[in-house]
C-alpha positions in Angstrom: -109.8 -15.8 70.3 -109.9 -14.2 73.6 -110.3 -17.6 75.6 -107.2 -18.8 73.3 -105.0 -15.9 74.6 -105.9 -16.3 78.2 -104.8 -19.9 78.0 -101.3 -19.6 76.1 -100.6 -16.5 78.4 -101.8 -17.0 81.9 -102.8 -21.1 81.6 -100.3 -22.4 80.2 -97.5 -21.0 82.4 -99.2 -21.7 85.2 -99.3 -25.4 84.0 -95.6 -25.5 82.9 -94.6 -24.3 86.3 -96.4 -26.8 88.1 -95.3 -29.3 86.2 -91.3 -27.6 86.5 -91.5 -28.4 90.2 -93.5 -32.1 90.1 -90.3 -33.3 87.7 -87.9 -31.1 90.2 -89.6 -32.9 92.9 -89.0 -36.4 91.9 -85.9 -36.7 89.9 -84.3 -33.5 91.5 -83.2 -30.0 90.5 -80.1 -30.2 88.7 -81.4 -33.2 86.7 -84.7 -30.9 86.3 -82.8 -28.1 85.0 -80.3 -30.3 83.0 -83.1 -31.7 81.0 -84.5 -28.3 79.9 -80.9 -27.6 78.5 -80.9 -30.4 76.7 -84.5 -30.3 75.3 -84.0 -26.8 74.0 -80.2 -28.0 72.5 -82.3 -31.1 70.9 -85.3 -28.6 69.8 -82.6 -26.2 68.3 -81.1 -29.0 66.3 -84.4 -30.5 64.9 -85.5 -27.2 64.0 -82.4 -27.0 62.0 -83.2 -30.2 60.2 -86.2 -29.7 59.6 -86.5 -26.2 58.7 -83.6 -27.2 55.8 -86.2 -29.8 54.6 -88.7 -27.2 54.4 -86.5 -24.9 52.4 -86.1 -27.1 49.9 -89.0 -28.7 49.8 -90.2 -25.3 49.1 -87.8 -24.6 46.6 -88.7 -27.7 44.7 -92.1 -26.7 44.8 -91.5 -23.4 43.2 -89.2 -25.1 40.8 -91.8 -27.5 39.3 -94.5 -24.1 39.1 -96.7 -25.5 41.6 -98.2 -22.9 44.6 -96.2 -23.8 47.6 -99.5 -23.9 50.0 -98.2 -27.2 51.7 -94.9 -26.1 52.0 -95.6 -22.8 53.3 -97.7 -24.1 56.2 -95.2 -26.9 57.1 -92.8 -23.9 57.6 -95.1 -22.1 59.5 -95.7 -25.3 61.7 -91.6 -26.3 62.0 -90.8 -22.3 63.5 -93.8 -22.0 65.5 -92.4 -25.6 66.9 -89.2 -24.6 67.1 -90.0 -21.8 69.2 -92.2 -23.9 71.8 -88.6 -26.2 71.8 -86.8 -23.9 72.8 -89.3 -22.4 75.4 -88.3 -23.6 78.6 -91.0 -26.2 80.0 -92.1 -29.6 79.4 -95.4 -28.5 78.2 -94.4 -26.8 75.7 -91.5 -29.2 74.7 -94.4 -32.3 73.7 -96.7 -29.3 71.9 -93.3 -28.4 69.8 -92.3 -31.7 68.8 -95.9 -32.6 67.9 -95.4 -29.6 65.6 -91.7 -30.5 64.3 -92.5 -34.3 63.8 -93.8 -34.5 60.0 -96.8 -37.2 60.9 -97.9 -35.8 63.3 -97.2 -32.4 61.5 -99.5 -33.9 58.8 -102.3 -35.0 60.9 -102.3 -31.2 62.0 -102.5 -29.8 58.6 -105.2 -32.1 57.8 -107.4 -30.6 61.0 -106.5 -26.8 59.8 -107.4 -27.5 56.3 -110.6 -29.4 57.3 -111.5 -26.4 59.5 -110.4 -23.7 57.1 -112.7 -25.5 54.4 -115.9 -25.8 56.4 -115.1 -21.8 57.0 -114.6 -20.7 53.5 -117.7 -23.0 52.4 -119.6 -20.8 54.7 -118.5 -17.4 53.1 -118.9 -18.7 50.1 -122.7 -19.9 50.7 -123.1 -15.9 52.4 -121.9 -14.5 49.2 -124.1 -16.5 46.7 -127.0 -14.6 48.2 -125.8 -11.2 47.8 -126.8 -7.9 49.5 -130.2 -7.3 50.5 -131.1 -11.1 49.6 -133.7 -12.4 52.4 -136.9 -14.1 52.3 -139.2 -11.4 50.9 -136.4 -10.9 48.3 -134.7 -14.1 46.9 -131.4 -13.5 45.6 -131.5 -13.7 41.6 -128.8 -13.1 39.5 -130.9 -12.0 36.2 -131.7 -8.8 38.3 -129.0 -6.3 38.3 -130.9 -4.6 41.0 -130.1 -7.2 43.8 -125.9 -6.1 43.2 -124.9 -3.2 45.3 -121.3 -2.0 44.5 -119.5 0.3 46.8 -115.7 1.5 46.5 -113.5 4.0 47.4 -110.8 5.4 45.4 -107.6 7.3 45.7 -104.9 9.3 43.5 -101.8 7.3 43.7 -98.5 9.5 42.5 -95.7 7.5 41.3 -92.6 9.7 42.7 -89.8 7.2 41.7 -90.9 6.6 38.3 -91.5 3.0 38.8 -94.7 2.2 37.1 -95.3 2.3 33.4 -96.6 4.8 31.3 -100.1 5.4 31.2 -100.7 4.4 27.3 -104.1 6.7 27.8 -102.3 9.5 28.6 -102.3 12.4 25.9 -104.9 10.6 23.7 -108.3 12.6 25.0 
C-alpha cells in the first residue's frame, strides 16, 4: 500500500510533468494548454453521462430487488474516473477514460473481482481451521474445546426514544 501511495503521489506527477513539457515541446504551449481545457471539459461531460447511466442502472437494480454490487462498483469506477479527467495531465486523462469507458470499465471489474475472490478464499480457508488449530491439534468441529469466543460489550442508552421497547422488560 505504501509503494502504491509513493507512486500516485510523488511518481506520477513527476511523470505527468514530463510528459506536460515533451507535448509543450512539440506541438507548442498554447496548443499544450488548450488541450488540457478541453480534455477536462470532455471528461466533465462523460462523467455526466455516464454517471446518469449509473444512477439508473442503479435504480433499476434496486427496483427489481437485486443487491446493486455491479452497480455500485461501476459508480465507484465512473467518479474515481471522472476525477483523474478532470486532473490536469495526459497521464492521468488515458487512466480516467480507461475508467469511464464501460469495456474497458468491465475488463477492470473483472481483475478486482478475480483479486478480491482469491482474497476472501484465503480468509475463508484461515477461518475453517479455527483458533489454536495446528498440526499437534487438527481443527475438529465435534470438539467445542477448539472454539474460543471473545467479546466485549457495552450499555447503549437510547436518549431519543428511537428504539423499541424492550418486550423483556418488567417480566423478571
Amino acid at each position: 500500500m505504501a509503494l502504491f501511495l509513493v507512486l500516485l503521489f510523488i511518481v506520477l506527477p513527476i511523470a505527468e510533468l514530463y510528459v506536460i513539457i515533451k507535448v509543450g515541446e512539440a506541438i507548442g504551449v498554447l496548443p499544450t494548454i488548450a488541450l488540457l481545457i478541453a480534455d477536462s471539459f470532455l471528461g466533465a461531460a462523460l462523467l455526466r453521462s455516464q454517471g446518469r447511466a449509473a444512477w439508473r442502472r442503479f435504480n433499476d437494480a434496486l427496483a427489481s430487488g437485486r443487491v446493486p454490487a455491479r452497480e455500485v462498483f461501476d459508480g465507484t469506477m465512473i467518479i474515481l474516473g471522472g476525477a483523474f479527467l478532470l486532473t490536469p495531465g495526459f497521464i492521468t486523462d488515458v487512466i480516467g477514460l480507461v475508467l469511464l469507458i464501460p469495456p474497458t470499465r468491465a475488463l477492470f471489474r473483472g481483475m478486482v473481482t478475480r483479486m478480491a475472490r482469491r482474497r476472501a478464499a484465503f480468509g475463508i480457508r484461515a477461518v475453517r481451521f479455527g483458533y489454536g488449530a495446528g498440526p499437534d491439534r487438527p481443527y475438529d468441529a465435534r470438539r467445542p474445546d477448539n472454539y474460543d469466543y471473545e467479546g466485549s460489550a457495552r450499555e447503549v442508552t437510547d436518549p431519543r426514544g428511537e428504539l423499541p421497547p424492550d418486550p423483556d422488560d418488567g417480566r423478571r
